[in-house]
N, C-alpha and C positions, 0 to 999 in steps of 0.2 A: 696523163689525161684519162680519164674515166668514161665510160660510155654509158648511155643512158639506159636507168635500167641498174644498173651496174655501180654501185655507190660503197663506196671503203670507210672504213672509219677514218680515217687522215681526211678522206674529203669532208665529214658531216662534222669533225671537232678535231684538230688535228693536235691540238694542247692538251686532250683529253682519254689519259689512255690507262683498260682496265688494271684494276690492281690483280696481282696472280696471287695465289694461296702461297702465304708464305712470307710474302712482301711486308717489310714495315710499311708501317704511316709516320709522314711527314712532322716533326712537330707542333703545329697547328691543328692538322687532323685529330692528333693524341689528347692535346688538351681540352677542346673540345668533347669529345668522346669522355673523358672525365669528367667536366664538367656535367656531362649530361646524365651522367651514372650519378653524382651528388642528388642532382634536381630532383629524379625516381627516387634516389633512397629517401630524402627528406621529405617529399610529399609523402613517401607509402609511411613513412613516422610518423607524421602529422597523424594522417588518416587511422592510423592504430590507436593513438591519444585519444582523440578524437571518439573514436569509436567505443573506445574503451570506455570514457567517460558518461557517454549518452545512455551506454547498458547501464553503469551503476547508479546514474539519476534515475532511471526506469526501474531498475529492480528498486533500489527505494522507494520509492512512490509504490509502488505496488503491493509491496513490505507492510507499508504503514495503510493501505487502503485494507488488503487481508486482514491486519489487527483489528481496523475500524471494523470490518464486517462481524470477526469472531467475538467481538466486544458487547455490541448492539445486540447479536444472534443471541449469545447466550443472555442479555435480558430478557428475549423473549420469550426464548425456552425455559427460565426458570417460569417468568410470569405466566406460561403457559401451562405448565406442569403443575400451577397450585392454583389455574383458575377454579374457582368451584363457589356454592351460591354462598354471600356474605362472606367470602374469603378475602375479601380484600379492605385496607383500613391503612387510614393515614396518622402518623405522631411525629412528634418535631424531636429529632436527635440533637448529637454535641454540635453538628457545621450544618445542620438544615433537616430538611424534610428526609424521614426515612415509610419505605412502602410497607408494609406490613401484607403479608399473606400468611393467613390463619388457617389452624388444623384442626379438628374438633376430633378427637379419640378418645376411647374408652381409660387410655390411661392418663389423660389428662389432655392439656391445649398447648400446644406448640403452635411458634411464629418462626415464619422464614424471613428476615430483616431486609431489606436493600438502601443502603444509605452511603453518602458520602463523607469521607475522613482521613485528612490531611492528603488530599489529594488525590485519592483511590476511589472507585465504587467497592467495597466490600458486600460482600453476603453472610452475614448471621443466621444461623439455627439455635434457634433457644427454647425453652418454656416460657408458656405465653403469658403477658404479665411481669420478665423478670426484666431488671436492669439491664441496658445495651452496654457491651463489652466486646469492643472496635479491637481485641487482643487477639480472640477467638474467632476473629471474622474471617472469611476468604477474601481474600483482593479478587476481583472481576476484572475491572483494567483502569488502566490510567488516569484520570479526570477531575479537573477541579468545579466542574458545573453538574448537579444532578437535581433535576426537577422532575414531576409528574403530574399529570392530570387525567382526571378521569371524563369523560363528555360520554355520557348514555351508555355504551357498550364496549366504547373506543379508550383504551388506555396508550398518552402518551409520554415514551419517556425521552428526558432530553439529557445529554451530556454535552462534554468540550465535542466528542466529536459528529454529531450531528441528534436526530432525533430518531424513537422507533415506536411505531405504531402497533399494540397488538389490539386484536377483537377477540373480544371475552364471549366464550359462550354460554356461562351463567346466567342467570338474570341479575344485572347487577344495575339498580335501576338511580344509589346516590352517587352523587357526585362531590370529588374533597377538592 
């Protein structure tokens, strides 16, 4: 008999008694405990796939947004680099409209080209006046769409992958 106050473990669970260091488990306890070592590995696998997968959507996308930008930039930066006054002129190449940016020098007229061909934006450097020659050209990037317009100051260009706005500081007052 226990006195109050005074309480045993036999009194509070008498079926229930600690395991010591050392002691096996029962086989119920064991397979459980393995089961339960599955369940953690398989989830932390999941979660690794998982995780693994969501980076390499992300780093794509991000991949392909980076191109988008390098692609656009540098039409700006060319178109930017040959604004200058009546530098600019429109002619229709082999697959569509090619931009023309004009050089006026002492030793002659050179055009910087930008046009699309077989599915590239290329950049051409020629003398100005000679046949387009898509052999010699530099590829820019990827694209089956390349348009342009001009509105007052504002030249837009548009590709497959979106569009890029430069402002000319020229006076360049027609519109093609």
């Amino acid at each position: 008999m226990t006195q109050p106050g005074n309480t045993s473990r036999a009194a509070i669970a008498p079926e229930a008694q600690p395991l010591h260091f050392g002691q096996r488990l029962t086989g119920s306890s064991h397979i459980f405990t393995s089961v339960l070592f599955a369940v953690f590995v398989t989830v932390l696998l999941i979660a690794i796939i998982v995780g693994t997968n969501v980076y390499r959507v992300l780093y794509m996308e991000g991949q392909r947004t980076s191109a988008q930008r390098l692609d656009t930039a540098l039409l700006a930066n060319i178109v930017k680099s040959n604004d200058a006054e009546g530098a600019f002129a429109q002619t229709e190449g082999p697959q569509g409209p090619v931009l023309l940016m004009l050089e006026f020098a002492d030793a002659g007229d050179f055009e910087t080209r930008i046009y699309q061909y077989d599915g590239n934006i290329v950049q051409e450097y020629a003398r100005g006046g000679s046949e387009l020659n898509p052999e010699r050209a530099s590829v820019i990037g990827r694209s089956d769409v390349f348009d342009f317009h001009l509105d007052g100051d504002l030249l837009t260009i548009s590709t497959d992958e979106g569009e890029v706005n430069v402002a000319l500081r020229s006076d360049t007052k027609r519109e093609f």
